[in-house]
Structures are given as structure tokens and as C-alpha cells.
C-alpha positions as CSV (number, residue, x, y, z in Angstrom):
1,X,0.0,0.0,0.0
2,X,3.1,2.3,0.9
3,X,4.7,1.7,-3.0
4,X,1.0,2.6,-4.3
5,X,0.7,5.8,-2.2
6,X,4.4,6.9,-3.3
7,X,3.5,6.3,-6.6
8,X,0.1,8.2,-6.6
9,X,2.3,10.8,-4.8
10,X,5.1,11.0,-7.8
11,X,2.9,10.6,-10.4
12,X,0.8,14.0,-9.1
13,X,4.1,15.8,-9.0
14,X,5.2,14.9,-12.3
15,X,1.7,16.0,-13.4
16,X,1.4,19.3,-11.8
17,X,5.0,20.3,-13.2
18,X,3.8,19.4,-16.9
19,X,0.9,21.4,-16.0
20,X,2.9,24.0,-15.2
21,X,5.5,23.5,-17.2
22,X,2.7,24.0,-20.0
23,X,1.2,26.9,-18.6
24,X,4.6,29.1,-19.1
25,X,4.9,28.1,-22.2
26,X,1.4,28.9,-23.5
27,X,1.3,31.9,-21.7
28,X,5.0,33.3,-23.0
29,X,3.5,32.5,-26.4
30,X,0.8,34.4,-26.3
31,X,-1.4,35.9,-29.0
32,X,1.5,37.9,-30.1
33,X,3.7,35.2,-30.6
34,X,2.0,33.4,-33.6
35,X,3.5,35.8,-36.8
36,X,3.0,34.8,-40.0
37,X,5.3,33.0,-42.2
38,X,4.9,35.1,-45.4
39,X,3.9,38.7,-45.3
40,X,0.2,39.5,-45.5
41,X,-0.8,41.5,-48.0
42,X,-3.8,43.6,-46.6
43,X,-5.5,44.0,-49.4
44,X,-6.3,40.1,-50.1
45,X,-6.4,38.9,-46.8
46,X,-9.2,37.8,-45.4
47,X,-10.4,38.1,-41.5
48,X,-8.3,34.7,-40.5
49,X,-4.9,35.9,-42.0
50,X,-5.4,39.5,-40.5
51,X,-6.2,37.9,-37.3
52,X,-2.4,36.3,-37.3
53,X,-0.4,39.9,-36.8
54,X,0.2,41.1,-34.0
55,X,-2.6,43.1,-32.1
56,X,-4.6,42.0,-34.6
57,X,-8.0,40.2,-33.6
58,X,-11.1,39.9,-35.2
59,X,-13.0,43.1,-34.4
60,X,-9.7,45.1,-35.5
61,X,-9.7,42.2,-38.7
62,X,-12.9,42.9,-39.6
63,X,-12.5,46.5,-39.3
64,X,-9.8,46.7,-42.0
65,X,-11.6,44.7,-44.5
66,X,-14.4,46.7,-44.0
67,X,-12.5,49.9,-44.7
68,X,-11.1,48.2,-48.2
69,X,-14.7,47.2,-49.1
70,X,-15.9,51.2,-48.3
71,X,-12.6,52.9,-49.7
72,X,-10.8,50.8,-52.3
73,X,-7.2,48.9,-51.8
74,X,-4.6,49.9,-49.9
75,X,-1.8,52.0,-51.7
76,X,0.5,51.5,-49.0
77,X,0.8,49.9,-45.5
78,X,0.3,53.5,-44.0
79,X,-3.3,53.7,-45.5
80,X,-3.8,51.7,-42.3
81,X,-3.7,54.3,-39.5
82,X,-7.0,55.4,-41.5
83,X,-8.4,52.4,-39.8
84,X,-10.6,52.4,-36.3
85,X,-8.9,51.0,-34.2
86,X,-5.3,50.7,-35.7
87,X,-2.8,53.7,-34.3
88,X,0.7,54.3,-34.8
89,X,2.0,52.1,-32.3
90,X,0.6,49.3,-33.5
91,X,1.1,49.8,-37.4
92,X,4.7,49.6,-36.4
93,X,4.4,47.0,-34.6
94,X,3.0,45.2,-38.3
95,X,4.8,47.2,-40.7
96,X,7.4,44.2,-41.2
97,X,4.9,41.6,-41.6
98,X,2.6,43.7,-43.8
99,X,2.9,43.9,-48.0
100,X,0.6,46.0,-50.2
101,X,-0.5,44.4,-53.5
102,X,-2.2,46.1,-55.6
103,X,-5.6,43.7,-57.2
């Protein structure tokens, strides 16, 4: 009964340290920590690719893809400040992992 306890008891440690273990992982990660592994080019992507910059999320996603639907493409990755919701701060915080095509 002893082993069994001492076992219970090393297997709950080892379980709580993964746990933990994972939980500083995830949490370094964080949403800023998935980039993208080509730039995006605002004026094709859709909500799902916007959503994978930085400080991007889906209300800010959907706001610049309703601003090209109203206003017409991008001509250059500063058309973004126009934007709700995107300041400077955070358009240099994309800038790198932004590209403007033109359609």
C-alpha cells in the first residue's frame, strides 16, 4: 500500500510540473507570438490571416476589411492608420509583416 501511495504521490508531482511547465509556455506565447510566415498583404487577406499579426483580432480584422470594401485597396501599409482601431503604435508593430499588392 506504501509503493502505491508513493507512486500516486510521484505521479501527481510529475503531473502538476507538466501542467505548469505548460502553462509558461502557452502563456510566454501568447497571441502575439503566432506571426505569419509570409507577409500579409492587406488587401487580399481575409479576416483569418489579419487575425495572425500582432494586435490584430477579429473586431480590428474585420474592421480593416471593411475599410477596403468602403474605400478601395490599400496603396501603402500607412493607408492603415486610416483604420478604427489601428494607431501608430501598433502599425509599427506590423509594418514588417505587412505587403501591399495592388488587385
Amino acid at each position: 500500500m506504501k509503493r502505491r501511495s508513493q507512486w500516486i504521490m510521484s505521479t501527481s508531482v510529475l503531473l502538476a510540473i507538466l501542467l505548469a511547465a505548460m502553462t509558461v509556455f502557452t502563456m510566454g506565447a501568447g497571441a502575439d507570438a503566432v506571426r505569419p510566415q509570409t507577409k500579409v498583404d492587406i488587401n487580399r487577406a481575409d479576416l483569418d490571416q489579419l487575425t495572425t499579426l500582432p494586435g490584430i483580432g477579429p473586431s480590428r480584422a474585420e474592421a480593416i476589411v471593411n475599410y477596403r470594401l468602403e474605400h478601395g485597396p490599400f496603396s501603402s501599409v500607412d493607408d492603415l492608420a486610416a483604420v478604427k482601431g489601428v494607431g501608430e503604435g501598433l502599425l509599427q508593430k506590423i509594418r514588417p509583416l505587412v505587403t501591399v499588392n495592388q488587385p
